[in-house]
C-alpha positions as CSV (number, residue, x, y, z in Angstrom):
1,X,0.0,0.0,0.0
2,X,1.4,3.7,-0.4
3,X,1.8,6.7,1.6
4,X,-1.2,9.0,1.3
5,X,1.3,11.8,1.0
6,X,3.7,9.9,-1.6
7,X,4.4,11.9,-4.7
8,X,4.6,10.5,-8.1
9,X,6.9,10.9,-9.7
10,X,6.2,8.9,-12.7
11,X,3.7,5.9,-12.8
12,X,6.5,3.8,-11.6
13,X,8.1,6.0,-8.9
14,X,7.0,7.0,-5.6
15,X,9.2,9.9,-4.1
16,X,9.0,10.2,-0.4
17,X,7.6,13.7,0.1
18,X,10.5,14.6,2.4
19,X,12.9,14.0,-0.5
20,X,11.2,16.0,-2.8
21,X,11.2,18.9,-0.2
22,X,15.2,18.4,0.7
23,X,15.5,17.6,-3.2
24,X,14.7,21.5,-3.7
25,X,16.3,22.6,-0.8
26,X,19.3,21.0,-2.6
27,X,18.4,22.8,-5.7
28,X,19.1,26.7,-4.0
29,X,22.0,25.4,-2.2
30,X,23.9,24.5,-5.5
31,X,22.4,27.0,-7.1
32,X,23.3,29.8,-4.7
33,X,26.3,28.2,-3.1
34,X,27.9,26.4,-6.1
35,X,29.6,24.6,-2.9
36,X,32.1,21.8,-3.8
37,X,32.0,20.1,0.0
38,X,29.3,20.9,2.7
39,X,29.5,19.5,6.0
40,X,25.9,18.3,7.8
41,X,26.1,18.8,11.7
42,X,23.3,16.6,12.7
43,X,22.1,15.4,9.4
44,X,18.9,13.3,11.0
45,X,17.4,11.0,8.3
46,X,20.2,12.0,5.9
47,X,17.8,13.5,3.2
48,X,19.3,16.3,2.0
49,X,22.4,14.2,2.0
50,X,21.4,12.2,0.2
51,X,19.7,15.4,-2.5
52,X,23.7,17.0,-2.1
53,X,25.3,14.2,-3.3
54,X,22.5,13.0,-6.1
55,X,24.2,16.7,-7.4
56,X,27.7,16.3,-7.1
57,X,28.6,17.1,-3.7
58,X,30.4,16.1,-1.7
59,X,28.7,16.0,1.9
60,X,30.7,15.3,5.2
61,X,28.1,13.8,8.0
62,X,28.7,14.6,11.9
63,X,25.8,13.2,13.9
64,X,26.3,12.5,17.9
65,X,24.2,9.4,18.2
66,X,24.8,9.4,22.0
67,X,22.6,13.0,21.6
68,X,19.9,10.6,20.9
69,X,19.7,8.2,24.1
């Protein structure tokens, strides 16, 4: 079953709605930036890691999992 909240992408794709959202997040940040290497101080879920890299960049991750406990 999907999410309610999915987004299609095409009839074949379902993009998690929080990707899309980081995905143009990602978008102004190259866009604006042009950066070559970001580093993402507690980068949660990892989405917009994962939208940095999908565009070239190269993303460091810090994220103090004892934070978390």
């Amino acid at each position: 079953m999907l999410e309610t909240n999915a987004i299609h992408a095409d009839d074949s794709e379902v993009v998690h709605p929080r990707l899309a959202f980081f995905g143009t997040v990602a978008d102004r940040i190259v866009r604006e930036l042009a950066p070559q290497r970001v580093l993402d101080a507690g980068c949660a879920k990892g989405f917009l890691v994962q939208q940095l890299r999908e565009r070239g960049v190269e993303v460091l991750l810090f994220h103090d999992l004892l934070a978390e406990t």
